[in-house]
C-alpha positions as CSV (number, residue, x, y, z in Angstrom):
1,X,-15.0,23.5,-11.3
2,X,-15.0,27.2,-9.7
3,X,-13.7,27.5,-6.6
4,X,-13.5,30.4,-4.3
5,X,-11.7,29.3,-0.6
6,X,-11.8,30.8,2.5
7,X,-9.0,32.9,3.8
8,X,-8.1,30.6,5.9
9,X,-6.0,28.6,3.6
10,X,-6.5,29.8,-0.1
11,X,-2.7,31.0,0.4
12,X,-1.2,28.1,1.8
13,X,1.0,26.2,-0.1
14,X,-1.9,23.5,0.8
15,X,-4.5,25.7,-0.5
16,X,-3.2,26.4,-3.8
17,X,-2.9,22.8,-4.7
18,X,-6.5,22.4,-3.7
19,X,-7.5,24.9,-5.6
20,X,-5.7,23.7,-8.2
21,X,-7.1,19.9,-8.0
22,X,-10.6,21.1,-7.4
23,X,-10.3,23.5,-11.0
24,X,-9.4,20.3,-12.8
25,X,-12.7,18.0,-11.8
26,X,-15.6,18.6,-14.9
27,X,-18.1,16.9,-12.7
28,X,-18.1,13.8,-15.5
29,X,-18.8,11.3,-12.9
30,X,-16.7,8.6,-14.6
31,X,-15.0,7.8,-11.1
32,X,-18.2,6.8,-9.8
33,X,-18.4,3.3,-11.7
34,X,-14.9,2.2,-10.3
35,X,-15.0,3.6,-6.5
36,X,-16.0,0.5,-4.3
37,X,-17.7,2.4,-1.7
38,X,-20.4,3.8,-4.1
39,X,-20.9,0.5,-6.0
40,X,-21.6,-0.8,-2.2
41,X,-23.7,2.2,-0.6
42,X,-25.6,3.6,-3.3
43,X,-24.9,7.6,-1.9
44,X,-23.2,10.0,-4.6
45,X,-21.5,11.5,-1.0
46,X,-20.0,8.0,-0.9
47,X,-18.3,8.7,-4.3
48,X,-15.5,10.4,-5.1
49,X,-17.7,13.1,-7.2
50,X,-19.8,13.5,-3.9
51,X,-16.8,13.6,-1.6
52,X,-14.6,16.7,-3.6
53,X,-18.2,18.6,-3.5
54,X,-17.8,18.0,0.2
55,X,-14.5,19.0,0.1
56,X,-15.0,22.2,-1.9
57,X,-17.6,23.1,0.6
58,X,-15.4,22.7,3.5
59,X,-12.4,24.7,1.7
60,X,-14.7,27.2,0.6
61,X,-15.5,27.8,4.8
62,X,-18.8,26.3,5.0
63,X,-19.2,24.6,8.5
64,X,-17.3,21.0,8.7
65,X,-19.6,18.9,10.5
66,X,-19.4,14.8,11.2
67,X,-21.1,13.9,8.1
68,X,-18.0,15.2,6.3
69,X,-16.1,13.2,8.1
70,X,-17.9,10.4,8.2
71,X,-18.1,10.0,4.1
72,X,-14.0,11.1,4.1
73,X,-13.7,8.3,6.7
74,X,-15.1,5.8,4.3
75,X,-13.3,6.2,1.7
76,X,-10.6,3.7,1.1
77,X,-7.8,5.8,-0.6
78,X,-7.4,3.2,-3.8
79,X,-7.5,6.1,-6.1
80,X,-8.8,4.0,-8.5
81,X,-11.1,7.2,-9.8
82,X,-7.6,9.0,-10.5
83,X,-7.1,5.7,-13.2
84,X,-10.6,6.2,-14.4
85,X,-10.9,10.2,-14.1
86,X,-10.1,11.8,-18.0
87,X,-8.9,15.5,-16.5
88,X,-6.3,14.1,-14.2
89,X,-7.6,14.7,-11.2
90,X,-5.1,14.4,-7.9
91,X,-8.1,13.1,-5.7
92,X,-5.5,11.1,-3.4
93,X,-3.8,14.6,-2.8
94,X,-7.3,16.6,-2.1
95,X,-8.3,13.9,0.3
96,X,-5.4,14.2,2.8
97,X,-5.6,18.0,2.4
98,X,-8.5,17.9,3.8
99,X,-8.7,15.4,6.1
100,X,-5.8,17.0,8.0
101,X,-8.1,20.3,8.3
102,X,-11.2,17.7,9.6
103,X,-9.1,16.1,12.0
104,X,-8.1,19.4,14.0
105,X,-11.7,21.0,13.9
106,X,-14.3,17.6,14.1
107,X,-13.9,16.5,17.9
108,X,-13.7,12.2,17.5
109,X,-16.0,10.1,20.0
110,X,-13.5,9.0,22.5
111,X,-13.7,5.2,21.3
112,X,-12.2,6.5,17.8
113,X,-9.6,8.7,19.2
114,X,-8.4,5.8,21.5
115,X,-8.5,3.1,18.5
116,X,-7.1,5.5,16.1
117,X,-3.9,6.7,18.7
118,X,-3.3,3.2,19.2
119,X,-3.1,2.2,15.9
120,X,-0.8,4.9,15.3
121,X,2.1,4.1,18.0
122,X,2.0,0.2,17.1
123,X,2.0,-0.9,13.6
124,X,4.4,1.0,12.8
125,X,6.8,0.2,15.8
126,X,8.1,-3.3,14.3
127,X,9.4,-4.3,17.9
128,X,6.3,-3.2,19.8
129,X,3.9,-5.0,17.0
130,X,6.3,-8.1,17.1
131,X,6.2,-8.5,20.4
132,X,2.3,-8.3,20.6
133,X,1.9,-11.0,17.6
134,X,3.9,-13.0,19.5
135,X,2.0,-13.1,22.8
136,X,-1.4,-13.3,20.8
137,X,0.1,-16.7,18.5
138,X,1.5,-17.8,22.1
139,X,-2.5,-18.2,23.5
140,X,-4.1,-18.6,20.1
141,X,-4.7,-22.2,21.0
142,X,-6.7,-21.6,23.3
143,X,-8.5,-18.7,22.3
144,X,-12.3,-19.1,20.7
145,X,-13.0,-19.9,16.5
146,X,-13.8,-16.1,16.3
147,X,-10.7,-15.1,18.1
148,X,-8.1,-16.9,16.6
149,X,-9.2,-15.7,13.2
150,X,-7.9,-12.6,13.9
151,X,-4.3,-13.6,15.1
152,X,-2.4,-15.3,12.0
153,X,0.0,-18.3,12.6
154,X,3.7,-17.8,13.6
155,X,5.1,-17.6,10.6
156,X,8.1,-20.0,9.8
157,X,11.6,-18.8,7.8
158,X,11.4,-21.2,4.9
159,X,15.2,-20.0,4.4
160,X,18.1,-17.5,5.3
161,X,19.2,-13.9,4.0
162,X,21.9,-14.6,1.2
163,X,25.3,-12.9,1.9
164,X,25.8,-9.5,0.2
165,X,28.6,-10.8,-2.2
166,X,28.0,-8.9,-5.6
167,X,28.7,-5.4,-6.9
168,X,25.4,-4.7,-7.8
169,X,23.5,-3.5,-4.1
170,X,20.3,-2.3,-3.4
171,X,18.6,-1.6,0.0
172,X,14.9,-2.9,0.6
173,X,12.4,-1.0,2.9
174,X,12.1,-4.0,5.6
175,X,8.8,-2.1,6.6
176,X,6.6,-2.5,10.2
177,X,4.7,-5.3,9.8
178,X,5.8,-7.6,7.4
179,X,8.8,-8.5,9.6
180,X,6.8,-10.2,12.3
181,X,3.5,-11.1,9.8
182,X,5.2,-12.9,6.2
183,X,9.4,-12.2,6.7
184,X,9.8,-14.5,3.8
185,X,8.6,-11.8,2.0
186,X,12.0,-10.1,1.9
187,X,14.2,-13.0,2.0
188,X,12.4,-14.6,-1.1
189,X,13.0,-10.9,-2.8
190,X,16.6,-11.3,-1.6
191,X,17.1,-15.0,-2.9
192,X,15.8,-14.1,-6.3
193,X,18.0,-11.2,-6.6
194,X,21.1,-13.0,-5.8
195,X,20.4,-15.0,-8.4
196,X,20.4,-12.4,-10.8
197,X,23.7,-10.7,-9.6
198,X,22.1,-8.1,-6.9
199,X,22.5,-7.9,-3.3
200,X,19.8,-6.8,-1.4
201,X,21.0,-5.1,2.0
202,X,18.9,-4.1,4.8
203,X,19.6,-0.9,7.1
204,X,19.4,-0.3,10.5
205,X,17.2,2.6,11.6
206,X,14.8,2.2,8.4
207,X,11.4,1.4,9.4
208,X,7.8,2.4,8.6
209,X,7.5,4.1,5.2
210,X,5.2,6.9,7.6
211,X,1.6,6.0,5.6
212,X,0.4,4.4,8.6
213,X,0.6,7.7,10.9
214,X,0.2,10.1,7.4
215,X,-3.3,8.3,6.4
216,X,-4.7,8.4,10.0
217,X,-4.5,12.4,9.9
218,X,-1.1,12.2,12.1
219,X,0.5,13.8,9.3
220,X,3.7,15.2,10.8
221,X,4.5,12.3,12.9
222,X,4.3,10.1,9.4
223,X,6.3,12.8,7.9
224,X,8.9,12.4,11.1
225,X,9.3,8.4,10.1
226,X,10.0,9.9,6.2
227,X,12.8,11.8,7.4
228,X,14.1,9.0,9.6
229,X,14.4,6.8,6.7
230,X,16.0,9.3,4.4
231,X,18.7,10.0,7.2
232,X,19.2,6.2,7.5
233,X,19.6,5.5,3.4
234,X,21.6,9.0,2.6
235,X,25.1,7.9,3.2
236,X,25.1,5.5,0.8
237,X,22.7,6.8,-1.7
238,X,24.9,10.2,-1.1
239,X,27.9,7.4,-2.1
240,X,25.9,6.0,-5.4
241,X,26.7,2.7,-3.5
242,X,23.0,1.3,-4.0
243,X,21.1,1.4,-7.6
244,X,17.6,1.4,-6.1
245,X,15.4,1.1,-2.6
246,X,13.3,-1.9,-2.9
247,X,9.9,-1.8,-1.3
248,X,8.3,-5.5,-1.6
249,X,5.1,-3.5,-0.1
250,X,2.8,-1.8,-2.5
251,X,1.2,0.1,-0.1
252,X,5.1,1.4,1.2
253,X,6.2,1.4,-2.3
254,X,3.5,4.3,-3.4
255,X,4.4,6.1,0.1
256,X,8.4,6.3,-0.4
257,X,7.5,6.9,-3.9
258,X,6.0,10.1,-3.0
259,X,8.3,11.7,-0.5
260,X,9.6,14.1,-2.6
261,X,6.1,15.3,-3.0
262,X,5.2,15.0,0.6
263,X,8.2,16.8,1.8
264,X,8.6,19.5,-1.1
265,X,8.4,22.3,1.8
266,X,10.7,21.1,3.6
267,X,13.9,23.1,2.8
268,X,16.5,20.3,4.8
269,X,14.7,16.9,3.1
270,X,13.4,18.9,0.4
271,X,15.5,17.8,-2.5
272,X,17.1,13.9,-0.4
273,X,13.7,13.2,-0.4
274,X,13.1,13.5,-3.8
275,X,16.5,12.0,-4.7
276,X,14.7,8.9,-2.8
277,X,11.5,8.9,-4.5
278,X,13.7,8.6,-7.8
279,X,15.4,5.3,-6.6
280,X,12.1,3.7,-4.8
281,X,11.6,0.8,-6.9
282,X,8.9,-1.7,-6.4
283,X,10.6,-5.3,-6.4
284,X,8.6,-6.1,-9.6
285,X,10.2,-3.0,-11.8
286,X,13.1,-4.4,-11.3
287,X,12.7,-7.6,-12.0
288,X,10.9,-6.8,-15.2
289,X,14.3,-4.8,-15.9
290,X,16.2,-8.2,-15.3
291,X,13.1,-10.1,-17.2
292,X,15.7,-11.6,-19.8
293,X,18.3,-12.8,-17.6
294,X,15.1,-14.4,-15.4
295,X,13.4,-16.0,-18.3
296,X,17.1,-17.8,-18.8
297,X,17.0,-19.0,-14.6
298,X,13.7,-20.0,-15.5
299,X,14.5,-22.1,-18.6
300,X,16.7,-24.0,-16.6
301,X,14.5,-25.3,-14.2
302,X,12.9,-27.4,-17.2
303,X,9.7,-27.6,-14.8
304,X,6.6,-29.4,-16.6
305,X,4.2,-27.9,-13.4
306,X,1.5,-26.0,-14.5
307,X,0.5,-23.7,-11.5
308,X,-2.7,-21.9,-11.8
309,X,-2.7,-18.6,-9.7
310,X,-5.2,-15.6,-9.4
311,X,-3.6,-12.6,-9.4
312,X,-5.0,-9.5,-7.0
313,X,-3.2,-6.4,-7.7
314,X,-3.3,-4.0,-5.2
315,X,-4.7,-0.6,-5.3
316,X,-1.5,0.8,-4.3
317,X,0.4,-1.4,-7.3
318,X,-1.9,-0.7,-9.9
319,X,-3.9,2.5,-9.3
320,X,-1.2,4.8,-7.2
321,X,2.0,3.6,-8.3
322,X,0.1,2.8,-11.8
323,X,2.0,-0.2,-12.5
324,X,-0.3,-2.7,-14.3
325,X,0.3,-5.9,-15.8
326,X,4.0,-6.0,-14.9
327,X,3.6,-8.8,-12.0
328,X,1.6,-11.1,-14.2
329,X,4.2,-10.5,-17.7
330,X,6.7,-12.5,-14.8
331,X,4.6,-15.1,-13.5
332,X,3.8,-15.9,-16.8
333,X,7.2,-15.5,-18.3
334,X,7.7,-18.0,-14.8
335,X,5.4,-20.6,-16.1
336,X,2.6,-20.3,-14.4
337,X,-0.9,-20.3,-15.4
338,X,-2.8,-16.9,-14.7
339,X,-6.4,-16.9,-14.7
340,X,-9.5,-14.2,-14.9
341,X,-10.7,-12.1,-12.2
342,X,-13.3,-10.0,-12.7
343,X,-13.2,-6.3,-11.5
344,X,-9.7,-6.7,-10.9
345,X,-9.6,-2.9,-10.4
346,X,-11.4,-2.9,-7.2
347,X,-10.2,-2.6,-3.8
348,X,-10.1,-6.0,-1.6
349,X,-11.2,-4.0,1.6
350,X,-8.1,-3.8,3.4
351,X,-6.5,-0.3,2.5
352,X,-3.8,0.1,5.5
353,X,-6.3,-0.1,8.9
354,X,-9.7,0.4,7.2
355,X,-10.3,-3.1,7.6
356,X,-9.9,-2.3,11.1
357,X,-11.5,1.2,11.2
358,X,-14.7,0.1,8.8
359,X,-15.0,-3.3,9.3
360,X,-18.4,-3.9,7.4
361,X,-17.9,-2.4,4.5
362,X,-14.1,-3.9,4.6
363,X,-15.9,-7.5,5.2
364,X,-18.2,-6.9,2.1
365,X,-15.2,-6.0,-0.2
366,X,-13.4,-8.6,0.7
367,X,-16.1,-11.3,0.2
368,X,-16.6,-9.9,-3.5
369,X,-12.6,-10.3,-4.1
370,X,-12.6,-13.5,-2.8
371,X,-15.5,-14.8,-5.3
372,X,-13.8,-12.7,-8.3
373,X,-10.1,-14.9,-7.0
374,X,-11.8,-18.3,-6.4
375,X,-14.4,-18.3,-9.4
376,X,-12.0,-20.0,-11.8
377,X,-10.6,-22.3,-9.3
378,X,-7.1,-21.3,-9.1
379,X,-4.1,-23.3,-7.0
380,X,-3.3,-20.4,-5.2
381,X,-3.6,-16.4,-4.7
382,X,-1.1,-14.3,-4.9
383,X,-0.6,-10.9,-4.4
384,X,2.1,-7.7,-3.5
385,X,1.3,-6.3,-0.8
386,X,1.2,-7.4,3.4
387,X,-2.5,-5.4,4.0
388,X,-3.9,-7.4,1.0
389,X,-2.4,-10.6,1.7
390,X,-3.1,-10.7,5.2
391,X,-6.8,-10.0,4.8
392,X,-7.2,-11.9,2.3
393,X,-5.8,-14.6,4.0
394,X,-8.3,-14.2,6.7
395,X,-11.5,-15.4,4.6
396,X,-9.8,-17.0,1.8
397,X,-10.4,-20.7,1.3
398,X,-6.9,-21.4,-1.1
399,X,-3.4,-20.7,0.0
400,X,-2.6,-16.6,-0.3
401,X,1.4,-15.6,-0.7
402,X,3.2,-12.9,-1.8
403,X,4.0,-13.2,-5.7
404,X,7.6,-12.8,-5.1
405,X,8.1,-15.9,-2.7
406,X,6.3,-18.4,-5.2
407,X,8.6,-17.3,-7.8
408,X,11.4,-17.7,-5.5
409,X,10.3,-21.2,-5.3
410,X,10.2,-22.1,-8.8
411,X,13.5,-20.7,-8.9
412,X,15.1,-23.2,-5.9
């Protein structure tokens, strides 16, 4: 694709790797039979093909308007045209490029700019978001059918953190939400590991991963948590006294994955941050790394139960951190009873707050999972990441957990 951008940016750093991303699309339009939005809408602007011509326009200094926005603002960010797309394009990368420029020069109704602010300063402030979901499960009784749907159940510890009593130590990326929403998340992460000879160790002062703030066009204040994080993990990563940062999150996993990218300007994070990214591990590479030593745990556990699960692999697990069929090579190897969902490569409609921000089209894809999961009659759903499992969980009919806690269990 030619390109010719306006001198407003064509020699920013940001400019040059649009220019660059833009030069590598051939206009195939491969990416338009996996993006969800198109399949659902219909409108070639509601493709990924359709969006970087609206993105070339804008770079190229051709007035940004709402319509711009409004078909960037649809778009869930599941990348799953960069799986499809032959040439390689970075359409993740172009997307926030140039929804940072929309943001400062499209005015938001004031409904938006409210919703969006608030979004911004809570989930990914554990203690504030705790505290909320606790007042909300304290009057859930009492609230209406509609209502309580949208405030999940107090969740209840099923067990406690093993002690930190082997060599082998890794941290793991606690996260914002998944404390309050599913913390048996970690602790099942940490149980397994302990049987395998690894301590998982927590760290005070590491929080959000920074892709809530960073994907709602708050770039530098989701850059800010980045940096926090790095400063909290560097002593010890600076000591070699941790082999890997665990991310039981998908959706944080990609993130810390790509700090090194994201803060490749940045000449005092600069190169921590891509030491980081180099030891960001999502829980299931590691396991797969231990997959021997696992299959033996499991062997011993003699158990004749035949599970059947439906596996939903997040977009963030399978199309941005391009880890496929890892999860389901341990479940397996674990004895359980995987079955077929079709157009397992499409996006379940929650995609960070999108659920929240486009609740329509969010409601539609998640009705379309949910058949695709529950066609083949599984026992239960599982799946790696809290977005995904928490709106599935909102419509499913079956049980929906975390793969990583029901291995746990056939491992007690």
């Amino acid at each position: 694709m030619q390109t010719k951008l306006a001198d407003f940016i064509k020699n920013s750093p940001e400019g040059q790797e649009a220019d660059a991303i833009l030069r590598s699309c051939v206009h195939c339009g491969f990416c338009l039979a996996t993006c969800p939005t198109y399949q659902i809408l219909g409108d070639e602007l509601d493709s990924p093909r359709g969006r970087i011509y609206l993105m070339k326009q804008m770079l190229e200094g051709q007035p940004i308007t709402q319509k711009t926005q409004l078909h960037l603002d649809r778009c869930l960010t599941c990348r799953a045209c960069e799986t499809t797309c032959p040439s390689g394009v970075r359409y993740g990368e172009l997307v926030d490029i140039s929804r940072d420029i929309i943001e400062k020069q499209v005015k938001r109704d004031l409904r938006s700019v409210v919703v969006r602010y608030t979004l911004r300063k809570i989930l990914p402030n554990a203690s504030i978001f705790g505290g909320l979901l606790k007042v909300g499960q304290s009057v859930r009784p009492f609230l209406p059918a509609i209502l309580k749907k949208s405030i999940p159940e107090r969740a209840k510890l099923t067990k406690v953190w093993p002690a930190a009593r082997h060599a082998r130590k890794m941290f793991v990326l606690d996260g914002c939400v998944q404390p309050a929403l599913a913390p048996n998340i970690n602790i099942a992460s940490a149980s397994v590991l302990d049987k395998l000879g690894i301590s998982l160790v927590k760290t005070a002062n590491a929080g959000c991963c920074g892709a809530v703030a960073y994907h709602l066009n708050d770039q530098q204040d989701g850059l800010n948590y980045m940096r926090r994080n790095i400063d909290a993990w560097w002593p010890l990563v600076e000591k070699k006294e941790v082999e890997a940062i665990i991310v039981t999150a998908s959706g944080c996993g990609v993130t810390v994955k790509e700090y090194g990218h994201l803060l490749r300007y940045d000449s005092v994070y600069a190169r921590k941050a891509a030491t980081i990214s180099t030891l960001a591990k999502d829980i299931s590479e590691i396991l797969h790394a231990e997959l021997g030593n696992l299959q033996h745990l499991f062997s011993q556990k003699h158990t004749a139960l035949k599970t059947k699960l439906s596996f939903h692999s997040p977009c963030t697990l399978q199309h941005g951190m391009q880890i496929r069929g890892v999860v389901e090579e341990i479940l397996q190897a674990a004895g359980f009873e995987l079955s077929y969902v079709a157009n397992a490569h499409l996006c379940c409609g929650s995609a960070g707050t999108y659920s929240i921000l486009q609740p329509e089209l969010s409601q539609q894809l998640l009705k379309n999972k949910l058949a695709a999961l529950e066609s083949s009659n599984p026992d239960h759903i599982a799946t790696a990441n809290i977005g995904c499992l928490m709106h599935l969980k909102s419509g499913a009919a079956l049980p929906v957990k975390h793969w990583i806690e029901l291995l746990d269990e056939r491992l007690s």
